[in-house]
C-alpha positions as CSV (number, residue, x, y, z in Angstrom):
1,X,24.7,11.9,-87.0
2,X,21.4,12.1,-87.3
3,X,18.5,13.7,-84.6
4,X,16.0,11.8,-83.0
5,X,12.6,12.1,-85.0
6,X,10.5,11.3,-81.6
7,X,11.3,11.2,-77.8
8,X,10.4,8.3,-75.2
9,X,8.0,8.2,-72.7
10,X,8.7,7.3,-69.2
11,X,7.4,4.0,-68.0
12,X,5.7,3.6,-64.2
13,X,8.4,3.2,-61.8
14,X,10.5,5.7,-63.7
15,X,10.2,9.8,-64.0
16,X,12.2,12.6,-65.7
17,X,12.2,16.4,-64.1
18,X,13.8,17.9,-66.9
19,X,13.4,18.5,-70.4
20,X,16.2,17.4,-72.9
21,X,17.4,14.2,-70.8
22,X,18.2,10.8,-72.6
23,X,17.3,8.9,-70.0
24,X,14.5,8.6,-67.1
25,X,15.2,8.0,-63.2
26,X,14.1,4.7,-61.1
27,X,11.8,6.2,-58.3
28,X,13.5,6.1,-55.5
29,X,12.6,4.1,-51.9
30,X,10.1,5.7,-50.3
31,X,8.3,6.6,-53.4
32,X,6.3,5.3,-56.2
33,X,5.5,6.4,-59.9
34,X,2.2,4.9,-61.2
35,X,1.6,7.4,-65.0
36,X,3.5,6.8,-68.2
37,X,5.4,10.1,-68.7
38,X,5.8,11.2,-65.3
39,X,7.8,14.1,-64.5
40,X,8.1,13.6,-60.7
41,X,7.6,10.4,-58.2
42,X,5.5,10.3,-55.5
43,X,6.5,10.1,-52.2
44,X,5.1,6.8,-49.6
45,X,2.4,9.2,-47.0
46,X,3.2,9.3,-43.3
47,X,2.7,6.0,-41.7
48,X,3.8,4.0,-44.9
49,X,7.1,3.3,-46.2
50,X,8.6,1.7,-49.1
51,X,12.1,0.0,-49.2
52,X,12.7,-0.6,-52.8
53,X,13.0,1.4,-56.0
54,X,11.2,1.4,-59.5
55,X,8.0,1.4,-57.3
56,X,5.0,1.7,-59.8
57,X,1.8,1.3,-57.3
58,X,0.6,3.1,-54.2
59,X,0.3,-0.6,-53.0
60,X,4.1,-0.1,-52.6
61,X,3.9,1.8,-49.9
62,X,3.6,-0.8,-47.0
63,X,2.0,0.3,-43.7
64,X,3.8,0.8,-41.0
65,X,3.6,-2.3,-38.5
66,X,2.1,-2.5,-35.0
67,X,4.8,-1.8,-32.5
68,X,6.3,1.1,-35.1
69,X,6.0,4.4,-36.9
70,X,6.8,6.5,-39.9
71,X,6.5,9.9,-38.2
72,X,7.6,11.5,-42.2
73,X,6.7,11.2,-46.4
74,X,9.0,9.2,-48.6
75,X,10.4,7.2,-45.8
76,X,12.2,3.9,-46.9
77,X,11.5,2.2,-43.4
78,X,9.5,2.1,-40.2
79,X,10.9,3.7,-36.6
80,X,10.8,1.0,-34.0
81,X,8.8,2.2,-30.8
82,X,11.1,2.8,-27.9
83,X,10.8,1.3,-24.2
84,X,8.3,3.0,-22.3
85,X,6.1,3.4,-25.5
86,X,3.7,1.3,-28.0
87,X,1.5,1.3,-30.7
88,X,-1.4,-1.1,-31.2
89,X,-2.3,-0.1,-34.8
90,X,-0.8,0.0,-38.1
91,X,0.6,2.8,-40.3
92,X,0.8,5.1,-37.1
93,X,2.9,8.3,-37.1
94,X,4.0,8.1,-33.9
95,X,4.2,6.1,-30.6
96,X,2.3,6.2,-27.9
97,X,3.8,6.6,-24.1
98,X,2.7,4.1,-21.3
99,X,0.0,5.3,-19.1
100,X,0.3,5.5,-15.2
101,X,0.3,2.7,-13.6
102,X,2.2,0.2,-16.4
103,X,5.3,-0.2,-18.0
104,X,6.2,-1.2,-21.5
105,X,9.8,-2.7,-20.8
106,X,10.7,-3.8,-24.9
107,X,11.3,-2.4,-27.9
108,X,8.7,-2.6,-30.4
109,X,5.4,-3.5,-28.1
110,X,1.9,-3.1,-29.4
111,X,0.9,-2.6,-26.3
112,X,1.5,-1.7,-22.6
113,X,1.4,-4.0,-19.4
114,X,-0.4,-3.3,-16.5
115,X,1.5,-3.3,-12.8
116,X,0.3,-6.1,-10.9
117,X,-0.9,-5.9,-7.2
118,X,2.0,-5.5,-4.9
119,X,3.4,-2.7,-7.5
120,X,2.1,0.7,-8.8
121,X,4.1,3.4,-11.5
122,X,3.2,7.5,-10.4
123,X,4.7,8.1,-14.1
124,X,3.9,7.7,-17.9
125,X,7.0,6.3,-20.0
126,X,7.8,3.7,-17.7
127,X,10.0,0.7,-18.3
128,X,9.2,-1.1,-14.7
129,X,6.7,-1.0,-12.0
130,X,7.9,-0.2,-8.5
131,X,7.3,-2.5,-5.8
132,X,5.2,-1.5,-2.4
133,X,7.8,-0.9,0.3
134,X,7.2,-2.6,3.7
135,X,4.5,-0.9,5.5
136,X,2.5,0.1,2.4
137,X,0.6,-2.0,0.0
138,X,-0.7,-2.1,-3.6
139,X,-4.1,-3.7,-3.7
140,X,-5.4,-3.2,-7.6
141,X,-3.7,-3.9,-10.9
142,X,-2.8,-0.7,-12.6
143,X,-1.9,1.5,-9.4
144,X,-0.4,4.6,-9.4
145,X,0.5,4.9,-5.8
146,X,0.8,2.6,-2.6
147,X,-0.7,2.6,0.3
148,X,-0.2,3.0,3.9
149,X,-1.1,0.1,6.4
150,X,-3.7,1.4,8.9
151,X,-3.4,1.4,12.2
152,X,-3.9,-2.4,13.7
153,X,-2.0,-3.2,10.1
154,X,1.6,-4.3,9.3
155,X,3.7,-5.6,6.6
156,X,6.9,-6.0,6.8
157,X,7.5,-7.3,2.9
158,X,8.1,-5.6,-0.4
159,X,5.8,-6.0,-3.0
160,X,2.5,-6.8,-1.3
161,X,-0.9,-6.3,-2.2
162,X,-2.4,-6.3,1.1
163,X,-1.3,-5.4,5.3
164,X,-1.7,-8.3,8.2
165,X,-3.8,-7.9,11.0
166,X,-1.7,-7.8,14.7
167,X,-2.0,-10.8,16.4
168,X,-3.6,-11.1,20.2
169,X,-0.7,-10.2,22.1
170,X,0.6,-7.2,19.9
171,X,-0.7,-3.8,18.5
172,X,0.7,-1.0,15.7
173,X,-0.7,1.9,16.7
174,X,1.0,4.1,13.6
175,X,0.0,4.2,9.5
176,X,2.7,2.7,7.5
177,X,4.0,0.2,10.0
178,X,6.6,-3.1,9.1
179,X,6.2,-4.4,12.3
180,X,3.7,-5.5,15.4
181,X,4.4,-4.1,18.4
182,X,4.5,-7.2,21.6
183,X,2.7,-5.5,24.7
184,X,4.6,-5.0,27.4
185,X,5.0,-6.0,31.3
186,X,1.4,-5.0,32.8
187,X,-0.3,-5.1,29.7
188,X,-2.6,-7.6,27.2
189,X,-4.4,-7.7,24.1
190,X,-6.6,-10.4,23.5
191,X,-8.1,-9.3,20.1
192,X,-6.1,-9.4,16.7
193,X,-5.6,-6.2,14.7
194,X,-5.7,-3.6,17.9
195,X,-4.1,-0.4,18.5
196,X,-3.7,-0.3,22.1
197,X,-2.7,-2.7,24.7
198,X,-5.1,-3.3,27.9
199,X,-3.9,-2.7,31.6
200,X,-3.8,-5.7,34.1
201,X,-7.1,-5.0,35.8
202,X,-6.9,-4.5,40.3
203,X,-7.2,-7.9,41.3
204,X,-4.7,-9.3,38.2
205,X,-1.1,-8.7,36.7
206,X,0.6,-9.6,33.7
207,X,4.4,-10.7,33.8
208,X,5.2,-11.4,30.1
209,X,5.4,-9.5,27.2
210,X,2.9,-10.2,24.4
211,X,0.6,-11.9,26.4
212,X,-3.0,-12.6,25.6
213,X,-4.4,-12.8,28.7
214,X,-3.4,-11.2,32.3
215,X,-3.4,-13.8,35.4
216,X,-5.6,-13.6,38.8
217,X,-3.7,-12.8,41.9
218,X,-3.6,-15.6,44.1
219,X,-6.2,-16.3,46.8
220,X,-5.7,-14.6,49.7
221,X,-3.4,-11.8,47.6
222,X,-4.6,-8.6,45.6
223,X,-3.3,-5.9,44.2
224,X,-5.1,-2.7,43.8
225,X,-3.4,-1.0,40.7
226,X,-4.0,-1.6,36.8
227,X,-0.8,-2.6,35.6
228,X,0.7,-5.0,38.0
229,X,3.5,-6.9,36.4
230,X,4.4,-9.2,38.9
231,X,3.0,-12.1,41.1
232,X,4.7,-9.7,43.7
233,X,2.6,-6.8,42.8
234,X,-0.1,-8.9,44.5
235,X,-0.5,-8.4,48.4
236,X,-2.5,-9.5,51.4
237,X,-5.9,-9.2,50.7
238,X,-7.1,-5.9,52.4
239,X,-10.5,-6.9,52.3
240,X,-9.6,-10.7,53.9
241,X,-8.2,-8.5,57.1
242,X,-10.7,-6.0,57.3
243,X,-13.3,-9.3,57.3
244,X,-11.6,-10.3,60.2
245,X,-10.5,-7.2,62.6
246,X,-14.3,-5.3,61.6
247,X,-16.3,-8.2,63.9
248,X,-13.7,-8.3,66.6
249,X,-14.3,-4.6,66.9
250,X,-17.6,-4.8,66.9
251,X,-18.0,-7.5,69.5
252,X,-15.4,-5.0,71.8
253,X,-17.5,-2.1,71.2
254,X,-20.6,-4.4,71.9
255,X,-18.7,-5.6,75.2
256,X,-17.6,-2.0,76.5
257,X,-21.1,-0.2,75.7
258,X,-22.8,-3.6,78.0
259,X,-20.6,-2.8,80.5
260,X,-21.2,1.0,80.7
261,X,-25.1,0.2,80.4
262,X,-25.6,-2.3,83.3
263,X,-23.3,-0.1,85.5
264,X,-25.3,2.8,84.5
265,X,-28.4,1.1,85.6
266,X,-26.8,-0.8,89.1
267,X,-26.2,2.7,90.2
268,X,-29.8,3.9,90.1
269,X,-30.7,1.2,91.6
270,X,-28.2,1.3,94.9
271,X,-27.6,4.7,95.4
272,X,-24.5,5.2,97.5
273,X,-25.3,5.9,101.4
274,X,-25.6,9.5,102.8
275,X,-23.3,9.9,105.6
276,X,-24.4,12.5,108.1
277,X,-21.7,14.0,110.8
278,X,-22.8,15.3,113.9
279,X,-22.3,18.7,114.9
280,X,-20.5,19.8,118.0
């Protein structure tokens, strides 16, 4: 048998390590080999990946795509981005996690989404937004916290963006409230959005709960108290009497002080007769 008088060179796409060998090795995935006579490959750089072998160009090496990674050299495929993360450019190492106040709910997203009004996320790495509970709100896309209804404010709904005023007749007179409170007996609000209710002023009562408006004692009837809650409350006028007993005692008065006067005066003129007895 008879020696070899030259050797062969490795073509691209193929490489040879060791001396002595009768053959050369296909580059493998993830790699490239672009010289004749190479003795090693060269691996894909992070962010790039190549799935096939015999590679003979950097151009090989593909990018990794929006949405993915290739966090390592020589890889032979791209990491999908989990839920809760993205990545909006190409041949990225790495993912990126979803800011306060979205949620990236797929795999694979380029990007996050932002939580609508009604919903806010405290956390990064979300997957959902969480909605408002009733008696808070979430006014602004992108929120990272909800909000209390003031006082004068309700909402009794999940997921809202804003509170609703109390109506005439009503109050919430606590932060974070679902309901409206209805005044009570004795008591009226006239206004929407409040925080108190108003007493039924002397003179008026109020004998329904929620009402707007309190009602005037009938004539001839008062009562003298805020809060009356019944026609009932409402009693002879005080002042009606007093109208009428005040001249009557003034006309008596004018009648006994006449009397005393011209009996007074009768007397001065006809003084009584001095009776003289005789002595013995």
């Amino acid at each position: 048998m008879f020696g070899a008088t030259n050797q062969t060179t490795c073509e691209p796409g193929n490489y040879q390590p060791q001396a002595g060998q009768s053959s050369c090795y296909n580059s493998d995935p993830g790699h490239y080999v672009s010289s004749f006579a190479a003795n090693q490959q060269v691996p894909c750089s992070i962010g790039s990946y190549n799935p096939s072998s015999s590679s003979i160009s950097p151009d090989s090496c593909i990018l990794a795509d929006s949405g993915h990674f290739v966090s390592t050299e020589g890889s032979s495929s791209q990491n999908i981005c989990l839920e809760g993360t993205y990545q909006p450019s190409e041949g990225s190492d790495s993912c990126l996690d979803a800011p306060e106040g979205t949620f990236v709910l797929n795999l694979g997203q380029s990007n996050y989404v932002e939580c609508s009004p009604g919903t806010y996320q405290p956390s990064t790495k979300q997957t959902v937004c969480i909605s408002a509970e009733p008696g808070y709100f979430s006014s602004d896309s992108m929120s990272i916290s909800q909000t209390p209804c003031s006082p004068g404010t309700y909402q009794p709904s999940y997921a809202q963006s804003s509170c609703i005023d109390a109506d005439a007749g009503y109050i919430v007179d606590t932060n974070g409230s679902e309901n409206q409170i209805p005044c009570e007996l004795g008591t009226f609000q006239n206004q929407t959005g409040e925080i108190f209710c108003i007493f039924a002023e002397p003179g008026y009562y109020v004998d329904t709960n929620a009402s707007i408006t309190q009602i005037e004692c009938a004539t001839g009837t008062y009562s003298s108290n805020y809060g009356a809650s019944n026609a009932s409350d409402c009693t002879k006028d005080k002042k009606s009497i007093f109208s009428i007993i005040i001249p009557i005692i003034g006309t008596i008065t004018l009648i006994l002080l006449s009397v005393m006067y011209f009996g007074a005066a009768r007397r001065r003129r006809d003084p009584e007769p001095v009776v003289v007895t005789p002595e013995l």
